[in-house]
C-alpha positions, 0 to 999 in steps of 0.5 A: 500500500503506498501512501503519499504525503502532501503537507499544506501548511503547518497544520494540516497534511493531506494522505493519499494513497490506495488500499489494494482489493488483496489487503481487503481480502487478507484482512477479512480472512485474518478477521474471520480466521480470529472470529471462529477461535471466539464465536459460536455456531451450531454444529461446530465446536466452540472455537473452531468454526472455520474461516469459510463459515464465518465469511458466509454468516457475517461477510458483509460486516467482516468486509466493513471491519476490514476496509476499516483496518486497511484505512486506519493502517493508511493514516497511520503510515501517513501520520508517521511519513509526516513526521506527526506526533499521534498526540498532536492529531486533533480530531477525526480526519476529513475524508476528501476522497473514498471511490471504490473501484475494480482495484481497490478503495482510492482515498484522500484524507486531511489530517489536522494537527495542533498549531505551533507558534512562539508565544512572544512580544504579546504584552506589547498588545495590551491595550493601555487604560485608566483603572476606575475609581468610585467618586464620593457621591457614587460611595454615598449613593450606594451606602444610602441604597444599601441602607435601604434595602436594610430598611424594615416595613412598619405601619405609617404612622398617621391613617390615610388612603392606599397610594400608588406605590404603598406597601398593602396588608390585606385578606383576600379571596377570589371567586368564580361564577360564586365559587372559591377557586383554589390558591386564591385566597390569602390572609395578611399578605403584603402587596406593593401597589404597582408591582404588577405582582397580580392579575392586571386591574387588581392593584389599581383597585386597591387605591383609595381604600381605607383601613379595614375597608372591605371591597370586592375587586372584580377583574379578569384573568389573561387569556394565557394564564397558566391555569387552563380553569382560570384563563379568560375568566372574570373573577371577584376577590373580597378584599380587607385593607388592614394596614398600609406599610413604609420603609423606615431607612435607618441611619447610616452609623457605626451600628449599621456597619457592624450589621452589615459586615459581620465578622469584622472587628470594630467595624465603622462607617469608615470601614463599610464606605472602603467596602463600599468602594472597592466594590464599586470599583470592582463593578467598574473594572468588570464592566470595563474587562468585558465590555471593552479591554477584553474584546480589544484585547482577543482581537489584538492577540488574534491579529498579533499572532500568524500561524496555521489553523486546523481545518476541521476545528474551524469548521466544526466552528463555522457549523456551529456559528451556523447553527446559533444563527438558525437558532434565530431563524424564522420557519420562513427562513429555515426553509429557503436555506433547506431548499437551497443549499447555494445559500448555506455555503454562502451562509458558511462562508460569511460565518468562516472568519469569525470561525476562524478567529475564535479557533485561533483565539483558543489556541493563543490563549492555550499556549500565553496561559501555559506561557504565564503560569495560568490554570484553573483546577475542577475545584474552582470550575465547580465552585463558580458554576455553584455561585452562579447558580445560587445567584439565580435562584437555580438548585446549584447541584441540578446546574452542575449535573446540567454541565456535566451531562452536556459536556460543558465543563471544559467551555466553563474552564477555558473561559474562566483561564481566559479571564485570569489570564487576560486579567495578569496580562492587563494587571488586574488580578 
């Protein structure tokens, strides 16, 4: 089998070559001489079904799984003609030619291969900046925001009419055609008026009423309520107005420091305005990371950096691009592209050299994290997923599970190496 090289740029080689009819034929009959030592036929004693039998019993996957050794033999001689190191391969070859003939099965596969470059003069990229800081009006602010959200709900002092706006206590019940309907009815339960919280028309209701006041609301729910027995339906509530309620903010002291920052010793106003300001600036420093100095910083290192991309990773990553944008296409659209497949390549096409730069991007950051030190442990991969998803209101063991069934976990870990490590080269960490 002889088997040619053709070496198109650093990072993929093309093997061809052509796998005689007789290699075929000597692997099945080496497969079926090993299969009749292992299967068992009837009227043949386990282990020496002869080699004739099996071919009649299993021919067609015999000669599939003989193609299949040829094939990986072609590879293997090309990737060792090449000079490639096993490790190094990425991926599965891409077939551009697999013609079956008289004389055997011509082939032409493209091999991919890990990219190499020197990782130098890419501090030189960094894009200069003036790091944030919190001015004392923004400290103030988010202090008197902070004391707020600490504020507890208590009665106003003087009686009045329910506000737009106010904090209700009331008993409410809800029915239908005269009957109570289940979850519709509560006691004591605080409504803020222009929440939105309930149905449309019933807060609005609630304005002007007095304390102990009771009113039947009428209203009707959405067409599209989640409860198929409710949905479209005019219902009453009774309602009793008990108490109209405040914020009473307190005061920002040392006492309201020491709440605020357990743990810390004799903490201050002094000391929660410094928290208070680091954290701003630290909001301050994110926004600016993501928004700007990290996409400018991606892009400088993509265009700093020149060297060979495998093709079958860029176009795993232009199928992807492809599919996020038909995501995001109408029924309308998806059938003009499946009846014409012109406007796919076009669609491919124009995807490609984002494709490519977030291929190379990867790569670069791969080799500058390994240049500078960088890592991120499973530890901390799990402990971030576990943050987020408290953040959200998610079970964090369900998210976590959700990664890990769907692959997910080495996306979450490049990002997060991609962060630090873009954070040390900008002097943020």
């Amino acid at each position: 089998m002889k088997v040619t090289v053709n070496k198109t740029d650093e990072a993929n080689v093309i093997v061809s070559g052509t796998i005689e009819k007789s290699i075929v034929e000597a692997n099945v009959e080496r497969l079926a001489v090993q299969a009749g030592k292992e299967i068992k036929v009837d009227g043949f004693r386990k282990g020496k079904v002869p080699a004739h039998v099996v071919k009649k019993l299993h021919g067609e996957k015999l000669v599939q799984d003989a193609e299949a050794d040829a094939l990986k033999d072609l590879i293997d001689s090309g990737i060792k003609e090449a000079g490639i190191n096993a490790s190094d391969v990425l991926g599965q070859p891409t077939f551009k030619k697999y013609d079956k003939t008289d004389a055997g099965i011509e082939v032409e596969v493209e091999i991919s291969v890990r990219p190499t470059f020197k990782a130098e003069g890419y501090m030189d990229v960094v894009p200069a900046f003036e790091k944030p800081t919190a001015t004392d009006d923004e400290v103030d602010a988010k202090l008197t925001e902070i004391a707020a959200q600490q504020a507890p709900f208590e009665a106003i002092s003087e009686k009045r009419t329910v506000k737009d706006g106010d904090t209700v206590i009331i008993d409410f019940e809800g029915f239908v055609d005269a009957v109570a309907f289940d979850g519709g009815k509560a006691e004591k339960f605080s409504l803020k008026i222009g929440s939105g919280q309930f149905i449309p028309g019933f807060e609005d209701q609630i304005i002007g009423m007095k304390y102990e006041e009771e009113k039947t609301v009428t209203v009707t729910f959405p067409a599209e309520y989640q409860s198929a027995d409710l949905a479209g339906k005019e219902a009453e509530f009774k309602v009793t107005l008990h108490e109209i309620q405040e914020q009473v903010v307190p005061e920002i002291n040392d006492e309201l420091a020491k709440k605020l920052l357990q743990g810390e010793e004799d903490a201050t106003v002094d000391t929660l305005k410094e928290k208070v300001n680091e954290q701003i600036v630290s909001e301050k420093v994110a926004k600016l990371f993501n928004e700007d100095l990290k996409p400018k910083l991606i892009e400088a290192l993509v265009a700093h950096f020149d060297f060979a991309l495998p093709n079958n990773i860029v176009d795993q990553e232009v199928d992807a691009k492809v599919n996020e944008k038909a995501r995001n296409m109408s029924e309308e659209e998806l059938n003009g592209f499946k009846e014409n497949p012109e406007k796919v390549d076009e669609l491919r096409n124009e995807v490609r050299a984002d494709a490519a730069a977030s291929v190379k991007a990867t790569f670069i950051v791969d080799a500058l994290a390994k240049a500078e030190e960088v890592a991120v442990n499973d530890q901390e991969v799990s402990q971030a997923i576990y943050y987020e998803a408290m953040m959200s209101g998610q079970n964090p063991q369900e998210v976590i599970k959700y990664y890990e069934d769907n692959n997910l976990l080495p996306a979450v870990k490049m990002g997060m190496i991609e962060d630090k490590l873009f954070g040390k080269m900008l002097g943020l960490n």
